[in-house]
PAFI-953438 format. One line per 3 residues: their letters; for each residue x, y, z of C-alpha. Coordinates in nm, 2 decimals, always signed. Last residue first. Example, Ala and Ser with C-alpha at 12.3 -4.5 7.8 and 13.67 -1.06 7.14 Angstrom:
# PAFI-953438
sa = +1.37 -0.11 +0.71; +1.23 -0.45 +0.78
***
This chain:
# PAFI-953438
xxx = -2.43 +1.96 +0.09; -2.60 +2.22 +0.30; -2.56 +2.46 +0.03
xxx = -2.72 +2.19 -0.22; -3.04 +2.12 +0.04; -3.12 +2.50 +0.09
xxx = -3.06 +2.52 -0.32; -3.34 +2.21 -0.35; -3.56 +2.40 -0.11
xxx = -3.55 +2.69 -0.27; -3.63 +2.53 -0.62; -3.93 +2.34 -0.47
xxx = -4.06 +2.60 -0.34; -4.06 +2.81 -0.70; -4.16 +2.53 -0.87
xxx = -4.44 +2.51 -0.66; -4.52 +2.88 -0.69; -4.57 +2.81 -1.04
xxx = -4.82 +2.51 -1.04; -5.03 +2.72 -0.77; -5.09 +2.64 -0.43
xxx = -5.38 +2.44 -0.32; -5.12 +2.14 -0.22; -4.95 +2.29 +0.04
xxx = -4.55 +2.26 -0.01; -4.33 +2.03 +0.15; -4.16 +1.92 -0.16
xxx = -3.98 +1.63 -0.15; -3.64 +1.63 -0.27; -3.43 +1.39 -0.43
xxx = -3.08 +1.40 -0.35; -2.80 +1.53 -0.65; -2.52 +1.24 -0.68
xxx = -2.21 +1.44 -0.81; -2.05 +1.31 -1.13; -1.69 +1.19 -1.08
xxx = -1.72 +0.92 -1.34; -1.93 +1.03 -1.61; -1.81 +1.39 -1.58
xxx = -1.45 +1.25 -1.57; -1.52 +1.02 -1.93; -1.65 +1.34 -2.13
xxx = -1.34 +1.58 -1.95; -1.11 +1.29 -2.14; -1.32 +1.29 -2.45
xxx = -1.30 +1.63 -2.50; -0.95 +1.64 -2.39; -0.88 +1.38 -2.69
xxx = -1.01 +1.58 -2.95; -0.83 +1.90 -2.86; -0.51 +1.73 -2.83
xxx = -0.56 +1.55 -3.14; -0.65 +1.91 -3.29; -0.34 +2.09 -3.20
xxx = -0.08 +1.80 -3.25; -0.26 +1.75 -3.58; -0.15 +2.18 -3.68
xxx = +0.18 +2.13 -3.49; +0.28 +1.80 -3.67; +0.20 +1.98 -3.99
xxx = +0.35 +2.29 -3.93; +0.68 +2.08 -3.88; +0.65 +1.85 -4.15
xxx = +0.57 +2.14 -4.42; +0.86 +2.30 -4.28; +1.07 +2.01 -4.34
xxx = +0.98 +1.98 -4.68; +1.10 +2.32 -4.80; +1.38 +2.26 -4.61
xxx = +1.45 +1.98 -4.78; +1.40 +2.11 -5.13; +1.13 +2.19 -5.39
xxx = +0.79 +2.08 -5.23; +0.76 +1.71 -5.26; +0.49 +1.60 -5.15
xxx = +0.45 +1.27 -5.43; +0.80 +1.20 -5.28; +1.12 +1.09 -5.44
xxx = +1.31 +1.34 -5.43; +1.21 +1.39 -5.09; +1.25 +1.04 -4.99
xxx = +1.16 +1.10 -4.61; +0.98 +1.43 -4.41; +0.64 +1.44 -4.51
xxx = +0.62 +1.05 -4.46; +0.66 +1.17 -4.03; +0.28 +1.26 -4.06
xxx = +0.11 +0.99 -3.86; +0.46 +0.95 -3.64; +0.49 +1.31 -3.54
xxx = +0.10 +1.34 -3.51; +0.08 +1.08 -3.26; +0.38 +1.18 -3.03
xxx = +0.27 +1.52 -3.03; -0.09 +1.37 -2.86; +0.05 +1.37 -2.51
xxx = +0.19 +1.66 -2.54; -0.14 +1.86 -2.71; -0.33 +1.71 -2.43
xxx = -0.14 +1.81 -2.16; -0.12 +2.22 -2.30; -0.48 +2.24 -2.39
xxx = -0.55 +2.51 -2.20; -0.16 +2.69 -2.18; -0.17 +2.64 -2.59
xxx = -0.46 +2.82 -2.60; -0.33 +3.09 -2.33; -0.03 +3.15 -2.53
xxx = -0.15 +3.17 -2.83; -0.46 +3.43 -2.75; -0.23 +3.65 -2.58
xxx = -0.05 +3.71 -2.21; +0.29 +3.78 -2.25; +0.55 +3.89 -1.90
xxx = +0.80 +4.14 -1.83; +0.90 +4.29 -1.54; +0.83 +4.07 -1.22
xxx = +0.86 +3.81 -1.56; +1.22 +3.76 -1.51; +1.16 +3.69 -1.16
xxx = +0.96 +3.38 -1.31; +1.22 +3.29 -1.54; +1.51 +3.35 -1.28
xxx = +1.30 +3.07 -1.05; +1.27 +2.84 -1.35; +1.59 +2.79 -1.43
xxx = +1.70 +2.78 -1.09; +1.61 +2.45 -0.98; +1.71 +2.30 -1.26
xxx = +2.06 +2.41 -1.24; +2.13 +2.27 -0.98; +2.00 +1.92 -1.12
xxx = +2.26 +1.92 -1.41; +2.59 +1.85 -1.25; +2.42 +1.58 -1.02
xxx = +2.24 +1.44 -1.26; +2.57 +1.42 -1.48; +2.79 +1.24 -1.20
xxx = +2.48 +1.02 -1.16; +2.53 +0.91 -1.53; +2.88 +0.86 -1.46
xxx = +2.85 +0.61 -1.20; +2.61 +0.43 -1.39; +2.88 +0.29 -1.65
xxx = +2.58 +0.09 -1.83; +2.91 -0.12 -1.98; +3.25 -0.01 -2.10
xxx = +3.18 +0.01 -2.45; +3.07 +0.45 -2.47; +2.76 +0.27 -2.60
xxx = +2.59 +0.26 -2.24; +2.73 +0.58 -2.14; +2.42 +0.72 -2.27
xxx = +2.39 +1.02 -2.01; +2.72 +1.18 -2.06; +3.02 +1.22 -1.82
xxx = +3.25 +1.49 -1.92; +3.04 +1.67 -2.20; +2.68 +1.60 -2.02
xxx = +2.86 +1.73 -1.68; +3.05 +2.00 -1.81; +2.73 +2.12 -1.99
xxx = +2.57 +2.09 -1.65; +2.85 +2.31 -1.46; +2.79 +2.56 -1.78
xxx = +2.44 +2.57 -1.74; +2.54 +2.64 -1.32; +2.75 +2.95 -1.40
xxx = +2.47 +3.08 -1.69; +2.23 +3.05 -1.39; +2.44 +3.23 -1.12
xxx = +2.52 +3.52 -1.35; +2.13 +3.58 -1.42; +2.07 +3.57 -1.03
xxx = +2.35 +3.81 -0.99; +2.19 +4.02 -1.32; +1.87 +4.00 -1.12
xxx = +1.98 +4.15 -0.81; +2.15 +4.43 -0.95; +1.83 +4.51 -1.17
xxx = +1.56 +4.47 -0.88; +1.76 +4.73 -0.67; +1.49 +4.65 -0.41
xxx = +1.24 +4.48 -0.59; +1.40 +4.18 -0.59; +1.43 +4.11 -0.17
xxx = +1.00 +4.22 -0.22; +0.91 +3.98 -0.46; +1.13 +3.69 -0.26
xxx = +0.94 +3.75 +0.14; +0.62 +3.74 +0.03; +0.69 +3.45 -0.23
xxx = +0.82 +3.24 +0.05; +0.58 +2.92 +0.05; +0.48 +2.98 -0.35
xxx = +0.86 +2.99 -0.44; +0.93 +2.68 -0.19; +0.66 +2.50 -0.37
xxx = +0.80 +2.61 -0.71; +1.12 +2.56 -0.64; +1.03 +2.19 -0.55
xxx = +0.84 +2.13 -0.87; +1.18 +2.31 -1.06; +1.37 +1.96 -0.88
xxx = +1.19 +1.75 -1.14; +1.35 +1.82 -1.45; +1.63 +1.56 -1.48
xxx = +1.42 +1.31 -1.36; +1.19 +1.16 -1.64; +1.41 +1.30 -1.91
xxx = +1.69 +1.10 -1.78; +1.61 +0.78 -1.96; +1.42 +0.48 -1.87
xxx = +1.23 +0.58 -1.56; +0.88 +0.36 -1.66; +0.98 +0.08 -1.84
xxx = +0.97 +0.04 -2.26; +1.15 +0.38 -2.36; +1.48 +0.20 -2.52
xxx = +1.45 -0.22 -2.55; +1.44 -0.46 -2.33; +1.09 -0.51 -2.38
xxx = +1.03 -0.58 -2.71; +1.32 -0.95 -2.66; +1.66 -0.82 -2.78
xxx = +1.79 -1.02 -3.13; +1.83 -0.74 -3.35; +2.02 -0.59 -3.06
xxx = +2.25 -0.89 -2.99; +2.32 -1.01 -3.35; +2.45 -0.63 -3.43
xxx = +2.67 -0.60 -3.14; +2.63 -0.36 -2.90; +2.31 -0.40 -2.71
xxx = +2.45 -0.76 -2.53; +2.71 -0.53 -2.38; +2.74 -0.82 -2.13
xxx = +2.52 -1.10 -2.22; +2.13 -1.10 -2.16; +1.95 -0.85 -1.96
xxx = +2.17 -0.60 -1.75; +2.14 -0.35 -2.01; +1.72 -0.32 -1.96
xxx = +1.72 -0.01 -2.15; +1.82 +0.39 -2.09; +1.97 +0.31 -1.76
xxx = +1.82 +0.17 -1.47; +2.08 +0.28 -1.22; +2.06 +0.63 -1.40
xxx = +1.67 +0.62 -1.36; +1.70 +0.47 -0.96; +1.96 +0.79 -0.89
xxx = +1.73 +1.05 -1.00; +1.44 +0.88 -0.80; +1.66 +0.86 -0.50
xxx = +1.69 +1.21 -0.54; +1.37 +1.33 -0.62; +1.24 +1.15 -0.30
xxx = +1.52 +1.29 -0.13; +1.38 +1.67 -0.23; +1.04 +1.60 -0.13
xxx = +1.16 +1.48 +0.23; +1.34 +1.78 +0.26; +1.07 +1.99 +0.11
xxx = +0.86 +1.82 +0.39; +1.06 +1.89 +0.65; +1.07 +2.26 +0.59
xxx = +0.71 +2.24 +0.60; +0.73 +2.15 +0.97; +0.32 +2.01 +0.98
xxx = +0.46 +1.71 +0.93; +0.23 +1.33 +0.84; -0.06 +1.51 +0.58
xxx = +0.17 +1.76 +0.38; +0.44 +1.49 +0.36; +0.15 +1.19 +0.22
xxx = +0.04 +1.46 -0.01; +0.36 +1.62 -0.18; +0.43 +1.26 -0.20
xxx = +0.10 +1.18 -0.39; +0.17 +1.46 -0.60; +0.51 +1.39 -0.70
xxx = +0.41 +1.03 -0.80; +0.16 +1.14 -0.96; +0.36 +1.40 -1.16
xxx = +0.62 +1.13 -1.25; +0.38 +0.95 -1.39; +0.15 +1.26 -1.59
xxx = +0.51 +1.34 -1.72; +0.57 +0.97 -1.89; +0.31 +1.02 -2.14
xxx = +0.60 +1.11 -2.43; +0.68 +0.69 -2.47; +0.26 +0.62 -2.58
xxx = +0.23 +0.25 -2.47; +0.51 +0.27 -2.20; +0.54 -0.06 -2.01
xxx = +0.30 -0.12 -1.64; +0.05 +0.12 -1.82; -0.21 -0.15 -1.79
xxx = -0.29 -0.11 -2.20; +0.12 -0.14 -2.24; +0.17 -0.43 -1.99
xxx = -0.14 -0.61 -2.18; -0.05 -0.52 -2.53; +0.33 -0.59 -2.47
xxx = +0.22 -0.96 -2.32; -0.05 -1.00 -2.65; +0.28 -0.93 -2.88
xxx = +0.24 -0.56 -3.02; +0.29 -0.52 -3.45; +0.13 -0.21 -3.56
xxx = -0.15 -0.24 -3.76; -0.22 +0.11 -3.78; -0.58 +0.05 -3.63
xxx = -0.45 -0.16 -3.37; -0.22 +0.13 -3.27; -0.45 +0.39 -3.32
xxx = -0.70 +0.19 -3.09; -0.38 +0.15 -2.80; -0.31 +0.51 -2.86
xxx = -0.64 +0.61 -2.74; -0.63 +0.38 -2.49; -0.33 +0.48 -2.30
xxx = -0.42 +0.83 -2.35; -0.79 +0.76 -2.15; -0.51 +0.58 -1.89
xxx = -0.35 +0.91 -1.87; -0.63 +1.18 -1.84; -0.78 +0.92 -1.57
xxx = -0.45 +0.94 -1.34; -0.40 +1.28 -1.36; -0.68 +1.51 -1.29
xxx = -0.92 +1.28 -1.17; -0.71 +1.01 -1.01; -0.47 +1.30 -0.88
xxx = -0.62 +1.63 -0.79; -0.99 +1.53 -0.70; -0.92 +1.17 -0.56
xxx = -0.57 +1.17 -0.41; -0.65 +1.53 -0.24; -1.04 +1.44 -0.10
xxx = -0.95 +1.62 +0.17; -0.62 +1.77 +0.15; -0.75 +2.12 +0.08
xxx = -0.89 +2.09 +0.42; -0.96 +2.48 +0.38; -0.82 +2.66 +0.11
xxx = -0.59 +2.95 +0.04; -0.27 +2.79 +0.20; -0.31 +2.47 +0.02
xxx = -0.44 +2.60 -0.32; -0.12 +2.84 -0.30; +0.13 +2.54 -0.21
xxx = +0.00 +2.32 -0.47; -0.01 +2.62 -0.72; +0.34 +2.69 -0.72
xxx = +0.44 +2.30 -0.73; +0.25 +2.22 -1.07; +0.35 +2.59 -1.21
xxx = +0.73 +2.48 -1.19; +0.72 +2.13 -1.31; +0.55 +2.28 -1.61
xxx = +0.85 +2.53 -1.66; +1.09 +2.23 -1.60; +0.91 +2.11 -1.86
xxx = +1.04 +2.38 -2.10; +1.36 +2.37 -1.94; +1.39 +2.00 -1.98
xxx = +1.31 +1.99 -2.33; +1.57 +2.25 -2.46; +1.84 +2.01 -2.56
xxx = +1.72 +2.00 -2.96; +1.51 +2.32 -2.96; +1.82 +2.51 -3.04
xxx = +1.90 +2.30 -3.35; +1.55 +2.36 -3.55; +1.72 +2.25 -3.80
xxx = +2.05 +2.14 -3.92; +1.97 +1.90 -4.15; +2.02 +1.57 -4.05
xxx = +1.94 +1.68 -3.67; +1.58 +1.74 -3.82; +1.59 +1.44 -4.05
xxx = +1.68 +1.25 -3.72; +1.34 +1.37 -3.60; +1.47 +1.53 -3.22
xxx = +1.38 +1.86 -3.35; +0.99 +1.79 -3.41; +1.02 +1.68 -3.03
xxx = +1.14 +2.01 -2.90; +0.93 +2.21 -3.16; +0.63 +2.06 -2.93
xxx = +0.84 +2.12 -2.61; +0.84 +2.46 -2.70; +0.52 +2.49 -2.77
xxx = +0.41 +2.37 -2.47; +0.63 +2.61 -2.30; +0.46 +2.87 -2.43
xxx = +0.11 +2.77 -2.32; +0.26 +2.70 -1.90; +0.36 +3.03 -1.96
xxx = +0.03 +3.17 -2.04; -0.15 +2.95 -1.80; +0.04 +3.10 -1.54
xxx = -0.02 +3.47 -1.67; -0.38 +3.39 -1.63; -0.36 +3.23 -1.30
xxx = -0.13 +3.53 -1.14; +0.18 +3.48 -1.13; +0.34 +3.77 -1.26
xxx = +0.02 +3.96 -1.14; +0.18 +4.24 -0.93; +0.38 +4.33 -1.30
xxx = +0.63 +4.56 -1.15; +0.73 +4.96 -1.15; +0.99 +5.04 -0.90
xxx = +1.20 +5.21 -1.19; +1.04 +5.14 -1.52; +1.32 +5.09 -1.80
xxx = +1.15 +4.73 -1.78; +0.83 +4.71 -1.69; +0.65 +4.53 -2.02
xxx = +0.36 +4.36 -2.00; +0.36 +4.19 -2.33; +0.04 +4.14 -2.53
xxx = +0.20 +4.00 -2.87; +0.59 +4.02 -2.80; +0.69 +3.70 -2.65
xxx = +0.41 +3.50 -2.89; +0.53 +3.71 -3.19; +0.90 +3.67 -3.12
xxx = +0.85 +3.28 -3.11; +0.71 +3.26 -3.44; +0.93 +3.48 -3.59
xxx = +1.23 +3.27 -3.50; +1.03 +2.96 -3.59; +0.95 +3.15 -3.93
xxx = +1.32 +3.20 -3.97; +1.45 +2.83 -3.89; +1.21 +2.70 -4.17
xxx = +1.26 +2.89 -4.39; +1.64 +2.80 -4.43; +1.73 +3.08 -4.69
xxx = +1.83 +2.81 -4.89; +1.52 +2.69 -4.92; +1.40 +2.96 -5.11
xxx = +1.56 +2.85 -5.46; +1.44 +2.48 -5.41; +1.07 +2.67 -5.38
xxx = +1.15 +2.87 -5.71; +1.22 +2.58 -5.90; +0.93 +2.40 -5.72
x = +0.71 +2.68 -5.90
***
């Protein structure tokens, strides 16, 4: 039988299933208005469609990490996935922004109660519960933390779980969005004031490189003796901004306000001669992917072991290259799906659970990551590296699913216990000859008059 397995593997089965994968999730309950003339899907972003999207892109981000493995990049596999991160978030980003704007048009002093409701409940507690949860695997695993690492890591100060970094930056996006919305009522000055914040932002994580460079000697991280010799926290992914993925994404939350602000006015521009329109738009993106290739080719992100230093200056030259094109990913995505969009059981699972299925990839790549070495030499050893790969990969999905699952339980368990509503106690004013059931009757009117009051 693993005869026949090592025989498969050259058909790289891996790569194919992913392929098929991703065609049944764009396929399975499509809404599809192309060939259509003036015919559009009115609910393109619509919640349900939203949550959709926001599924997909979980996946991808999912197969994103399983890509970066190094037996991944080893072999070949799973190579389109490798750089495809930051669109995929970019997609989350997005959504974030869209329904900031809509949830502040649609409801009355949505700002009140803001910081509490939308970020330390939905953000803020959802993180620290992650913190912890990784913290207990940690000690369980027996993994070796000094007591200053444990308390910067269980404080969130250094990075205890390295993929939690998006519920950062979106607090901090959110709590600007906030502080603008609340001092100008000029909405066009508080996309300006979004859009420095990004930018300063951008510019701090390229200053701050990848790792704490301008610790020790000069180039201390490229010689041997120096990097086995780095204290735990000048290492890669210890700080918060360490590393471009925290930034590079960003600007599709401020297309996604300005999308929401002037969707009116966009849907209908697009539907007149919708297909000239969207090839321009098309163009325009492909022009501005090859202005950030340029960038990432010319200039690079990890300068630091080019041996000339942190060279900052060209890591800005690459956010700059590559931010354009941020912005518009996810606007030709979302015009895109004016005419075709998926809505199935996949995607919307995916789109539920989507935080806590990212936060807990990180998890299940490391529990499961003795799938993937000494295949020869492995009790699971399935016939070829391919073979073994793919048994990796649906793995980390699979415990990636369930973790996440697991650990939103407990994180909606710890926001009921901490954001539960105080219900008053209410007398009854009832006569006292009246009947048991007419009583509870009263009383049940009078507790709903005291609730809509509330």
């Amino acid at each position: 039988m693993f005869d026949f397995l090592a025989g498969i593997s050259i058909w790289r089965v891996l790569d194919r299933l992913v392929c098929l994968f991703f065609v049944y999730v764009l396929i399975r309950g499509g809404s599809n208005k192309f060939f259509r003339k003036n015919e559009y899907n009115d609910d393109f972003t619509s919640l349900e469609v939203m949550k959709s999207v926001r599924g997909l892109a979980a996946i991808g981000v999912i197969l994103h990490h399983i890509s970066q493995e190094w037996t991944f990049q080893e072999s070949g596999v799973l190579t389109p996935f490798v750089n495809a991160g930051a669109y995929f978030v970019a997609i989350f980003f997005f959504c974030s922004g869209y329904g900031l704007i809509k949830s502040y048009d649609s409801k009355k002093d949505y700002l009140n109660g803001f910081v509490k409701k939308r970020v330390i409940k939905a953000i803020v507690v959802p993180y620290y519960v992650d913190v912890l949860i990784y913290g207990l695997l940690i000690f369980i695993a027996k993994m070796p933390r000094e007591k200053l690492q444990w308390v910067t890591n269980l404080s969130g100060i250094t990075m205890m779980n390295v993929y939690a970094w998006f519920p950062i930056v979106l607090t901090l996006l959110y709590l600007v969005f906030f502080i603008c919305f609340k001092l100008f009522s000029n909405r066009k000055v508080c996309f300006a004031v979004i859009l420095l914040f990004m930018i300063a932002l951008g510019i701090g994580t390229c200053v701050a490189g990848h790792f704490a460079w301008w610790a020790g000697e000069p180039q201390w991280w490229m010689t041997e003796e120096g990097y086995m010799n780095a204290k735990w926290w000048m290492d890669e992914k210890i700080f918060w901004f360490h590393g471009e993925w925290w930034v590079n994404s960003m600007p599709a939350f401020l297309t996604g306000l300005i999308f929401a602000t002037y969707e009116k006015k966009i849907v209908p521009f697009f539907k007149k001669n919708y297909a000239f329109k969207f090839f321009i738009l098309l163009l325009i993106t492909v022009f501005l992917y090859g202005v950030s290739e340029y960038g990432q080719s010319h200039f690079g992100y990890w300068t630091e072991w080019e041996g000339y230093g942190p060279a900052i200056r060209e890591k800005i030259a690459t956010y700059f290259c590559q931010i354009p094109l941020m912005f518009v990913v996810p606007f030709t995505v979302f015009i895109f799906m004016m005419k075709y969009h998926v809505v199935n059981p996949v995607t919307q699972f995916f789109g539920k659970y989507s935080l806590h299925t990212y936060l807990m990839n990180l998890a299940a790549l490391t529990a499961l990551r003795f799938l993937s070495y000494n295949f020869d030499e492995s009790p699971f050893y399935l016939g070829g590296t391919y073979n073994n790969l793919l048994a990796y990969a649906i793995g980390v999905i699979i415990l990636s699913v369930l973790l996440g699952v697991a650990e939103q339980r407990i994180t909606e368990s710890v926001q009921r216990f901490l954001f539960q509503k105080k219900q008053k106690v209410v007398y009854s004013t009832a006569p006292r000859f009246m009947d048991d059931d007419d009583l509870k009757k009263i009383r049940k009117e009078e507790q709903l008059k005291e609730i809509q009051k509330e």
